[in-house]
DOPAZA-601676 format. One record per atom (N, C-alpha, C): x, y, z. Coordinates in steps of 0.1 Angstrom, whole numbers, plus 5000, padded with zeros to 4 digits. Example, Ala and Ser with C-alpha at 12.3 -4.5 7.8 and 13.67 -1.06 7.14 Angstrom:
2
513249435078/512349555078/513249675078/512849785071/513749895071/512950005079/
//
This chain:
319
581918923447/582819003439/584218943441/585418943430/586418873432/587118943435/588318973439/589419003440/589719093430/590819063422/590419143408/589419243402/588019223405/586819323408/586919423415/587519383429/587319493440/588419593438/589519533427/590919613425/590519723411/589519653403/589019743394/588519903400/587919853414/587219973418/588120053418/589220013427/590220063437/590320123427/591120093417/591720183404/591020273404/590020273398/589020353395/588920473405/588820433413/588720543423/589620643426/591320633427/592220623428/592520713417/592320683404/592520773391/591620883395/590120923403/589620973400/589921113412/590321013420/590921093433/591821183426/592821123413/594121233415/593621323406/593021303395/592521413384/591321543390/590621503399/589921563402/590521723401/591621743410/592021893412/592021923396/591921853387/593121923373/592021923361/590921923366/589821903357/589522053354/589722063338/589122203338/590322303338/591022253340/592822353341/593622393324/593922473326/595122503313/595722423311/596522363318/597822293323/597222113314/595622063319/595321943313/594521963299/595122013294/595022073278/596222023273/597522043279/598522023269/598721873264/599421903253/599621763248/600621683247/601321623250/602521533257/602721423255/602121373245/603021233239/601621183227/601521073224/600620993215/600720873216/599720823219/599220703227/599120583210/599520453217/600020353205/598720363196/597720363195/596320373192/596220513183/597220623183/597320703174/596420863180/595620823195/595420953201/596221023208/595521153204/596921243213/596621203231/598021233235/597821243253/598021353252/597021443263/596921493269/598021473284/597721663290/598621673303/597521533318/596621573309/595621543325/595621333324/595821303312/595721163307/597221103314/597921173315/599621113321/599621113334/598621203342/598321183355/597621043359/596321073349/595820903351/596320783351/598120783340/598320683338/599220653349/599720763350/600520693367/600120673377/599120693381/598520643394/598020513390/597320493376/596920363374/598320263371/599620343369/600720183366/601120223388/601220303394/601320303408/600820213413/599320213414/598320113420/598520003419/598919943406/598819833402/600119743406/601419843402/602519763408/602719743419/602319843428/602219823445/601619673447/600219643437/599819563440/600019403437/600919443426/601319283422/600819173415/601019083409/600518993403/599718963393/599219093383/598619173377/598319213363/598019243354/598219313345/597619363338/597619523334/596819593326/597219633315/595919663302/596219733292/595119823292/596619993291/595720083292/596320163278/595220273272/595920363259/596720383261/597220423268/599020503268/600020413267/599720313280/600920253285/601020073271/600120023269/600219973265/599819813274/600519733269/600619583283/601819603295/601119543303/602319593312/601219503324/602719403326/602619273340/602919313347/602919223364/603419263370/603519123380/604619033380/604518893387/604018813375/603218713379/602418603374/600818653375/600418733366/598718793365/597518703368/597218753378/595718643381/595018653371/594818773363/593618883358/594219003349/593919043337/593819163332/592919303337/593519383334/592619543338/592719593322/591419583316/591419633304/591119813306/592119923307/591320053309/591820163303/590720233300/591020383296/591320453313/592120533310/592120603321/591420713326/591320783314/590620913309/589920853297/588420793300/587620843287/586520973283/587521043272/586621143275/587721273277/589021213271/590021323275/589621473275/589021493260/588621633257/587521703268/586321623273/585421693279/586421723294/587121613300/587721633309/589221743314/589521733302/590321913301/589422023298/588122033294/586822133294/586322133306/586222013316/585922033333/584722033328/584221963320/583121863311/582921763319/581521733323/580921583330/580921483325/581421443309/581321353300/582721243303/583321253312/584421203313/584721073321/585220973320/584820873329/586120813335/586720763340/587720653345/587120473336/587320393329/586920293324/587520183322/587520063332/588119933338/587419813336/587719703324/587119583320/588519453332/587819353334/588619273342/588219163333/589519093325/589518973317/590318893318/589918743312/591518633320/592718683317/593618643322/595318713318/596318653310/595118703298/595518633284/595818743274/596418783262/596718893252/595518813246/594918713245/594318663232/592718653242/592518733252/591018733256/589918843245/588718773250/587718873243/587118963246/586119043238/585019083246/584019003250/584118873245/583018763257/583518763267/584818763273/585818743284/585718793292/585418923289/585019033302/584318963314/584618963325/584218963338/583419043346/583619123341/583519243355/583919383350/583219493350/583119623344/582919753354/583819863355/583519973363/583720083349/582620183352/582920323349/582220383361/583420493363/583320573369/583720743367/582520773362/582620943363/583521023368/584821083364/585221223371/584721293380/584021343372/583021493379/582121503390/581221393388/580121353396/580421253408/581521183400/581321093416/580820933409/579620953403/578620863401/579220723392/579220643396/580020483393/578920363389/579220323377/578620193370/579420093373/578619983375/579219843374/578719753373/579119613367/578819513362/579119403364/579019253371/579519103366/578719043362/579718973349/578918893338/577918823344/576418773340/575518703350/574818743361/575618883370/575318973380/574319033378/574519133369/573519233369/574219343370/573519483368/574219623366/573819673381/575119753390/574619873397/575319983394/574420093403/575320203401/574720313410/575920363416/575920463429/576120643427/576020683437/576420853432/577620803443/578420973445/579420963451/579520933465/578320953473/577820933484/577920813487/577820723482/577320543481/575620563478/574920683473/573320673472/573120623462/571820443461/571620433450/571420513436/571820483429/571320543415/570520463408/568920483403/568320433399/568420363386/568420233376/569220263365/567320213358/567520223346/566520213338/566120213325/566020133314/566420233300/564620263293/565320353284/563920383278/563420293270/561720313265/561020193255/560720253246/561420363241/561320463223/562020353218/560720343205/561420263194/561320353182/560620473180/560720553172/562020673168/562420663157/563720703152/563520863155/561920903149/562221073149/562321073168/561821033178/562121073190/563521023193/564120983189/565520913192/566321043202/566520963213/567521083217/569220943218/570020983212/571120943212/572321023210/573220923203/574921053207/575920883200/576621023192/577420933183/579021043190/580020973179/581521073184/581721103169/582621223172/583421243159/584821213155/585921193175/587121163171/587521133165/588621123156/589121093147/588421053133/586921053133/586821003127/586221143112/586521163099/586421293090/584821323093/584521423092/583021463091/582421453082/582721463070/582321443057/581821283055/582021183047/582021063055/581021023065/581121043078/580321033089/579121083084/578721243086/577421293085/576621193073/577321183064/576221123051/576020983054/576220903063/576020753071/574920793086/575220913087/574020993101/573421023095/572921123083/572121223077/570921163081/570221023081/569320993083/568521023099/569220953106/569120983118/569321113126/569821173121/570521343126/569121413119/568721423112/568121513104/566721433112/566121343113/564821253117/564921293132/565721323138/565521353151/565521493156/565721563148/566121713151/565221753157/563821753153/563221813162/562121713176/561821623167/561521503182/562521433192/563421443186/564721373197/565321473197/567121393199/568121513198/569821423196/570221443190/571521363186/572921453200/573821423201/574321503210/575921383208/577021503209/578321463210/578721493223/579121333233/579621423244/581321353246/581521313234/583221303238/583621173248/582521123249/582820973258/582020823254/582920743252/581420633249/581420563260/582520553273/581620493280/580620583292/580620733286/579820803292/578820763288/578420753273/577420733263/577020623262/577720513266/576820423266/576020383276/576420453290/576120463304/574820533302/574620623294/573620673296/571920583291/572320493287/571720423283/570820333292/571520333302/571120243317/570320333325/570620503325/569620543334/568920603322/568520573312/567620593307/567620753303/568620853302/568520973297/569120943280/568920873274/569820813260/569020703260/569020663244/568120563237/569620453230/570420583226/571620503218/572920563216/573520513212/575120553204/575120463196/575620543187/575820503176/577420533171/578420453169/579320443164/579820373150/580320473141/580020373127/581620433117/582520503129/583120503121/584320383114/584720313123/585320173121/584820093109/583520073108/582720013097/583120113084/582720243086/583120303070/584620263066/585320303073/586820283064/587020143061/586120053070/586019923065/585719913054/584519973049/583819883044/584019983027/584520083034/585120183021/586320253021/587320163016/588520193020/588820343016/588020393004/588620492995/588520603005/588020623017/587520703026/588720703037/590020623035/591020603044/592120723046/592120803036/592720913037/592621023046/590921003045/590621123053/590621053064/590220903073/590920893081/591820933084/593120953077/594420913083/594821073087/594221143077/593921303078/593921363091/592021303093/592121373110/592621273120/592921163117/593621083126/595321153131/595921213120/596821253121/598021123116/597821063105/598320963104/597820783109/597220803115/596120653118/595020673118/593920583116/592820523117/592320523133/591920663133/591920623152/590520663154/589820543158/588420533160/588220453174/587620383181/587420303186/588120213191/588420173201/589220083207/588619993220/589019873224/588119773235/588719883247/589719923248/589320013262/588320113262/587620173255/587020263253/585720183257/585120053253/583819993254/583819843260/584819803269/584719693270/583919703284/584219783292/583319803308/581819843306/582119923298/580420003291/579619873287/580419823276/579219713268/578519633282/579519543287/578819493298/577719543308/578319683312/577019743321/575819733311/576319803300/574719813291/573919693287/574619533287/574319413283/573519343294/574219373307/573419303318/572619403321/572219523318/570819623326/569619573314/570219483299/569119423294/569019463282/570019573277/570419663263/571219563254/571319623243/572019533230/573119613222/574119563229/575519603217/576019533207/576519583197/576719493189/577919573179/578619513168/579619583163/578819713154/578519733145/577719853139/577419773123/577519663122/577119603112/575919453120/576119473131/574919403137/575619223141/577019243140/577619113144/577719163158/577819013162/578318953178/579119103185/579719113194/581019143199/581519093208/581518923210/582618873217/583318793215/583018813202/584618723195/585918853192/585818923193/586419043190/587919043205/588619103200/589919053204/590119203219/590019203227/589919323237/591319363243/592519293241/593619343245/594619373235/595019523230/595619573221/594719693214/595119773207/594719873202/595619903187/595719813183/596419793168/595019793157/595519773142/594519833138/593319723137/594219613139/593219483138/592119493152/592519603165/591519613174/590719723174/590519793165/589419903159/588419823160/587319903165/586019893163/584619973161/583619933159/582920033156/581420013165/580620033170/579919963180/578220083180/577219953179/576020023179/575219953190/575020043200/574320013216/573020073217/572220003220/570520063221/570119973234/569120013241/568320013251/567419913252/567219873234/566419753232/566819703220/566119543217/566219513207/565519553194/564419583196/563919653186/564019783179/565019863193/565420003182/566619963176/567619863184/568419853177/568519803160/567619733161/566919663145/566819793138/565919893139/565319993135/567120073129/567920123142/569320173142/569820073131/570319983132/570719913121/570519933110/569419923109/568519943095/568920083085/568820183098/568620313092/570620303087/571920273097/573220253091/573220213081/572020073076/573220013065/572220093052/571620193054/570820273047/572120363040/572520423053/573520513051/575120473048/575220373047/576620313045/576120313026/574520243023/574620233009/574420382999/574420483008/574020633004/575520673003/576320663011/577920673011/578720623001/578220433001/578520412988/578220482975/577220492976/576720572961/577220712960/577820792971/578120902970/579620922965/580620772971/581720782968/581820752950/580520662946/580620592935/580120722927/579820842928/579720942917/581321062918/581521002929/583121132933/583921052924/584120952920/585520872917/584820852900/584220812900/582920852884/582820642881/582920582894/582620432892/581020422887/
//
């Protein structure tokens, strides 16, 4: 483990140390600024971020890009800290387990990827419980104790048992549902779809095998159907606020080396994709499965629903 790695933890830990007392409080509900990426901050997310710009300047040489703060050096950077601080803001002002601390470690470049990634921590609020990853390494992951956690994913390749978990942040419901309907409605009673407000909770789940998938598709719709950009900007509050590499750059790698398949939601690569910034050119949309064969299946059934959206938009506008 490198240097830079063992500082991921540190962070990690460090953010989770100070939030703990404030999980679940009135107080980390309020909302207090709006992060460049166009989400609101939260009271409990401004705690994260200062202990994470603390840590880091103490430590020197450095530099991270986190939602709030943005880029921010410190010396001559050995290494980037790609991180959310709070992923999961909402469940984490609910004193919701869905909440994670989330730290990618990339060269200390603005122009690195998501191939770049190095080295990956999520780390749970609530529980304690910590994933991690180096590229080639392999995935572990601990409870708060330091006791193994067993990781493992499932071998369902069938859609009606699908148990998976998509988000709705920002992204309109209307829209969404009719690109899910397939999978939402096919799993209702053999699986179960479930929103828990985190993707690198959600995609974690993937590793110990309680989750099959996530599915993220909102980035692809406004892509791929602009006319649908309003209502973006609607519940965004003025931006397109879907997805971003802090939100999945630690996740994808845990999920990649335990043996699972990420990919953008249209079934391209994701490491050509640009991981430091949150502008709109760093939106993303990301579809993660357990295997490659459900993810084919998952695929399949999106670009089902992306041509069912088309056609739905093409009778609203009378094309």
């Amino acid at each position: 483990m490198t240097e830079p790695d063992r500082l991921a933890l540190e962070v990690a830990a460090r953010i989770r140390d100070a939030v703990i007392p404030r999980l679940g409080t009135a107080h980390a509900r309020e909302r207090v600024a709006r992060a460049p990426g166009g989400d609101a901050t939260l009271a409990i997310d401004e705690v994260a971020e200062r202990v994470l710009e603390d840590v880091l300047a103490a430590e020197g040489d450095i530099g991270f890009y986190s939602e709030d703060r943005g880029l921010v050096t410190y010396g001559r950077p050995r290494a980037l800290l790609v991180v959310d601080p709070i992923d999961g803001t909402r469940p984490a002002a609910a004193g919701l387990e869905s909440a994670c601390v989330s730290v990618a470690v990339v060269p200390p470049s603005e122009d690195a990827r998501l191939g770049d990634v190095s080295f990956g921590v999520v780390h749970e609020l609530k529980s304690g419980q910590r994933f991690w990853a180096s590229r080639g390494g392999g995935p572990r992951a601990e409870g708060a104790s330091g006791e193994p956690v067993e990781l493992r994913r499932s071998a369902n390749t069938d859609l009606t048992a699908l148990f998976w978990t998509a988000g709705l942040r920002g992204r309109p419901l209307l829209p969404t549902s009719v690109v899910l309907e397939e999978l939402v409605d096919g799993s209702s009673m053999g699986g179960g779809y479930f929103d828990l407000g985190s993707a690198a909770f959600n995609m974690t789940r993937i590793v110990t095998g309680q989750l099959d998938a996530y599915v993220d598709v909102g980035r692809r719709i406004v892509d791929e159907c602009p006319e649908t950009e309003p209502a973006f900007l609607a519940v965004g509050e003025g931006s397109v606020c879907t997805n971003f590499p802090y939100d999945v750059a630690a996740a994808t790698l845990i999920v990649q080396e335990a043996g699972g398949l990420v990919t953008h939601a249209d079934g391209r690569s994701l490491d050509g994709h640009p991981v430091v910034g949150s502008s709109r050119a760093h939106g993303l949309a990301v579809l993660a499965a357990a295997g490659a064969e459900l993810h084919g299946a998952l695929l399949a059934a999106v670009n089902r629903g992306m041509h069912r959206l088309r056609d739905r938009l093409g009778q609203v506008t009378g094309a």
